[in-house]
N, C-alpha and C positions, 0 to 999 in steps of 0.2 A: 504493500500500500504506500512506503514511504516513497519507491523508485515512481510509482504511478501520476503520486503528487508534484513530482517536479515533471512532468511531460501534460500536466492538467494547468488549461487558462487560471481556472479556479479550482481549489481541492475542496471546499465545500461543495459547493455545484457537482463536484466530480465532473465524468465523461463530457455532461452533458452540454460544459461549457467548452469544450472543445481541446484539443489538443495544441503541444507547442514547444519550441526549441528556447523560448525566451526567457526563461529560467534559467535554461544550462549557458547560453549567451551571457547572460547576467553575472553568472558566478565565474563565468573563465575568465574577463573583463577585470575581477574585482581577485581574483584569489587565485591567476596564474602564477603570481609572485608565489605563492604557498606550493605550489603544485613543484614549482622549480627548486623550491627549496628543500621539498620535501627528497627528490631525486636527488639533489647535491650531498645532502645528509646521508643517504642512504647509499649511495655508490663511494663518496669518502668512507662513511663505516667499513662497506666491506673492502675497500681494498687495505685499510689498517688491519683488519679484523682476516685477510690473505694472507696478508708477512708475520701476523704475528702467531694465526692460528694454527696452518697446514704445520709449523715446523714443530708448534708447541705439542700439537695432536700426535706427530710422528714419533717423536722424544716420548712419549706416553705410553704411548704402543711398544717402544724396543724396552723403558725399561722395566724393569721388575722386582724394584723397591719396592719398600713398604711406604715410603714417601712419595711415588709416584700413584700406587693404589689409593693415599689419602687426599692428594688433590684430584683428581679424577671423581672419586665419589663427592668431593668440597663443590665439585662443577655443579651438581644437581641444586645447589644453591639459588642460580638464580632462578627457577622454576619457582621456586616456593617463596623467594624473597619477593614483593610487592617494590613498582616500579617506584613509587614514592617513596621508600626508606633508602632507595637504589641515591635517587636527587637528591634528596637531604642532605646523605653525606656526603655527595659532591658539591654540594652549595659551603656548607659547616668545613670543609678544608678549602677549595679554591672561591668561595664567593669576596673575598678581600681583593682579590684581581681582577680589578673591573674589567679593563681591556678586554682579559679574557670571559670574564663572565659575561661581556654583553655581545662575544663574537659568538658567529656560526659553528665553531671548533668546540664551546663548551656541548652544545649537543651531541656534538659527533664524540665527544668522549663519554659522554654517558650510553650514548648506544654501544660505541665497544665493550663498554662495560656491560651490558645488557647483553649482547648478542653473542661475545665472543665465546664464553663455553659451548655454543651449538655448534658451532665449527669445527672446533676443539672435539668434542664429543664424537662428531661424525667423524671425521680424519682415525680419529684414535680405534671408532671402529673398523672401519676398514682396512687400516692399516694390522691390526690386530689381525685379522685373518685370511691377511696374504702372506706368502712364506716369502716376505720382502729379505729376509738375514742369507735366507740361502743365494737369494739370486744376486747381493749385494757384493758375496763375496765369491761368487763367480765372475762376475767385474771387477772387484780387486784384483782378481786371482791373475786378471788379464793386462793388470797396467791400470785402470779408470782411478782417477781422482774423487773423491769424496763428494764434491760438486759436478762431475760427469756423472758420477753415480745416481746422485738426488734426482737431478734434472733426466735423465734419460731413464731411468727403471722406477724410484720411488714414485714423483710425480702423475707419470701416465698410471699405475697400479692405484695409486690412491683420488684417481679423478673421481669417479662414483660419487665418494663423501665430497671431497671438492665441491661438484655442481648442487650435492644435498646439500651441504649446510652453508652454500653461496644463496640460495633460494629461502633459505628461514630466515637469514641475516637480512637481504632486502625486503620478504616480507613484513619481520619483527619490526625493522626500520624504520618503514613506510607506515608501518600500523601502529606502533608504541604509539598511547595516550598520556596517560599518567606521568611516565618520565619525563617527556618534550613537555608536557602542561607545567612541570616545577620550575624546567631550566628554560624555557621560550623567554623572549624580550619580546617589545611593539614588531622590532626591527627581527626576531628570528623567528616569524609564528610559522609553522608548516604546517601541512593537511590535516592531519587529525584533531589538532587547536582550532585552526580556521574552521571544520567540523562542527563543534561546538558553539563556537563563536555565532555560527551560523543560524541555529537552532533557539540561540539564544538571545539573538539580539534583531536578527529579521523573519521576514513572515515566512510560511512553512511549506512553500515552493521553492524559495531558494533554499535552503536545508535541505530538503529532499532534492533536490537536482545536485548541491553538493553531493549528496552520496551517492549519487550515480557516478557521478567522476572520481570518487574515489576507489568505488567498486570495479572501473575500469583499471584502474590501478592496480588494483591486488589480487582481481580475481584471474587474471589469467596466472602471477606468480602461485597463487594456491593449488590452481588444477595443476600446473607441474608439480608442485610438491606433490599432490596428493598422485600423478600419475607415476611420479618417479618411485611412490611410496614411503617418502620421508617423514619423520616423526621430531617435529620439533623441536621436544622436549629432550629427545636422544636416550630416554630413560630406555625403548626398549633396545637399541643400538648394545645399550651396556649389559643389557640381562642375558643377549644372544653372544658378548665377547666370551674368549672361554679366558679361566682365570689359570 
């Protein structure tokens, strides 16, 4: 009913007052800036959330501490921890740094901080059950450097996770509320703020035509995950590693 209401003259009226694109017109006019920000945030995250994660997940997967089994299950953390205790304590250490607190980068670090165990988690599965050690050191065995190695046999072996937890990361991204709602400024509001914003300050065609655009957004990132069969949360990733 809400996607109906933004393609309705009148949502009262309903159907009968006709159909219209002047809604979705309305809101791209006024909140493409959100839309663009919303992408900038979300493809900086994952490309921090690439160099920091694929290697962290690898390093997870070879070792077999008992310090490596304790931050691995610490991962599950942010599943349960609420995106607003996530902001707080990035306001309560870096909100004294205005510069930064009122640039586009404080977002993007709380989403790393959101998103990056999902990477992390998927890489580490993957990698866990590929016999990555044997083939690593049939490449040694040959002459490969340690970075010929990565890049040519780790890499392509652990694409799988790669493109899963690249797809939770810009969907989390694009879709976090809560977190983006503590740390946004005038000047950093993105999609899912402007969302609200929407709902809450003008009439309920444009709110509803916002979430058609936002729905464009996410829904095709969702059906790959769900086609690829990825699980967010990475919990069942972890219950199918063998230990």
């Amino acid at each position: 009913m809400s996607v109906l209401a933004g393609l309705t003259v009148n949502y009262f009226r309903g159907l009968s007052s006709g159909l219209t694109l002047r809604w979705l017109a309305q809101v791209w006019q006024q909140y493409q800036g959100s839309v663009a920000l919303s992408l900038g945030v979300a493809f900086a995250t994952l490309a921090i959330v690439l160099a920091v994660g694929v290697p962290a997940g690898y390093a997870l997967a070879r070792s077999k501490s008992r310090v490596a089994r304790a931050i691995e299950e610490a991962l599950v953390l942010p599943v349960a921890l609420p995106g607003l205790a996530s902001a707080l304590a990035l306001l309560v250490v870096y909100g004294g740094f205005t510069a930064f607190r009122m640039s586009l980068w404080f977002i993007v670090v709380g989403h790393v901080v959101f998103t990056l165990p999902f990477m992390v988690r998927a890489v580490a599965a993957v990698a866990s059950g590929a016999d990555l050690r044997t083939l690593e050191e049939g490449a040694a065995s040959l002459g490969a450097s340690f970075v010929t190695r990565f890049v040519t046999i780790v890499l392509p072996n652990l694409r799988p996770g790669i493109v899963a937890g690249a797809l939770a990361v810009l969907t989390l991204s694009i879709g976090e509320f809560n977190l983006t709602w503590m740390l946004h400024t005038p000047d950093t509001k993105t999609l899912p703020v402007g969302l609200a914003d929407t709902y809450a300050s003008l009439r309920l065609e444009v709110g509803s035509a916002y979430t058609i655009v936002f729905l464009l957004m996410t829904l095709p990132l969702l059906v790959a995950m769900q086609w690829l069969g990825v699980d967010p949360s990475g919990t069942r990733a972890l219950k199918r590693r063998p230990r």
